[in-house]
C-alpha positions as CSV (number, residue, x, y, z in Angstrom):
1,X,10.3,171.1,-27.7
2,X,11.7,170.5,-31.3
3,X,12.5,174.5,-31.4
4,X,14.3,174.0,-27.9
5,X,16.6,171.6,-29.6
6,X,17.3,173.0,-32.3
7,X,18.0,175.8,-30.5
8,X,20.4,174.0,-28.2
9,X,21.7,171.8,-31.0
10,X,23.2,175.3,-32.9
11,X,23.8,176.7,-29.5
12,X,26.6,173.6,-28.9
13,X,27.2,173.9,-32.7
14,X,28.5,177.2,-32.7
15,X,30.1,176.9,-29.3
16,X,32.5,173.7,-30.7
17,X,33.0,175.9,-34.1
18,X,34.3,179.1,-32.2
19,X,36.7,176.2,-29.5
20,X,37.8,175.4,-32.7
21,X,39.2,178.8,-33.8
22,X,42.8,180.1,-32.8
23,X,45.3,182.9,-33.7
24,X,48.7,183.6,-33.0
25,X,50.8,186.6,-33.7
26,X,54.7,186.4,-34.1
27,X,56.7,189.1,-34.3
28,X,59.9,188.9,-36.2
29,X,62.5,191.2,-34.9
30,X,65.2,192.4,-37.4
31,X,68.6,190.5,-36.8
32,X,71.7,192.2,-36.0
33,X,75.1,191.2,-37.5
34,X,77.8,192.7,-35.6
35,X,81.6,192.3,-37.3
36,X,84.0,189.9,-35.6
37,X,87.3,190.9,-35.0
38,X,90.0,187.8,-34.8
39,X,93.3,188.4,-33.8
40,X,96.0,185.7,-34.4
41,X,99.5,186.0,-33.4
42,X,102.0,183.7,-36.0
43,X,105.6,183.5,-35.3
44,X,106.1,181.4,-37.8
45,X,109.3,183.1,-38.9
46,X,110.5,183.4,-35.0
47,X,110.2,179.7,-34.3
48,X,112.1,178.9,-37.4
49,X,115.1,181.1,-36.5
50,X,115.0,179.6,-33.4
51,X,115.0,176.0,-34.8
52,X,117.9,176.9,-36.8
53,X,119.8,178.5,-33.8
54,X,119.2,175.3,-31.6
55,X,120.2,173.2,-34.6
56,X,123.4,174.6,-35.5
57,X,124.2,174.7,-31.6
58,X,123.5,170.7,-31.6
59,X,125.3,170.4,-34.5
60,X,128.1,172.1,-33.5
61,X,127.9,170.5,-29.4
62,X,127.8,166.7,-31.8
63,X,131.0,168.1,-33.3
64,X,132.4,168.8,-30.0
65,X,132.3,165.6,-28.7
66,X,133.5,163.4,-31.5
C-alpha cells in the first residue's frame, strides 16, 4: 500500500513537473529596407513672378482710377 502511494505520489509529481514545462521557438526574419523616393514640385520662383505681375497690374489698374 505505502509502495502504491508513493508510486502514485511521483507518478502525479512528475506529471505536474513535465505540465509545467514549455518551449517556444521565434524566428526572426532579416528586415528589408527599401529606398524611398520623394518627389516635390516647388514653384517657389513661379508664384513669386506671378505675385509681382498681379501686383504691378493692381498697381497700375489703382493708378488708373485716381
Amino acid at each position: 500500500m505505502i509502495r502504491q502511494l508513493c508510486f502514485i505520489t511521483m507518478f502525479l509529481v512528475l506529471f505536474v513537473l513535465a505540465g509545467c514545462q514549455s518551449s517556444h521557438q521565434v524566428e526572426v526574419k532579416p528586415v528589408e529596407i527599401k529606398p524611398i523616393h520623394i518627389t516635390i514640385d516647388v514653384n517657389v520662383k513661379v508664384d513669386r513672378a506671378l505675385d509681382d505681375f498681379f501686383n504691378d497690374i493692381d498697381a497700375a489698374e489703382d493708378e488708373i482710377k485716381k
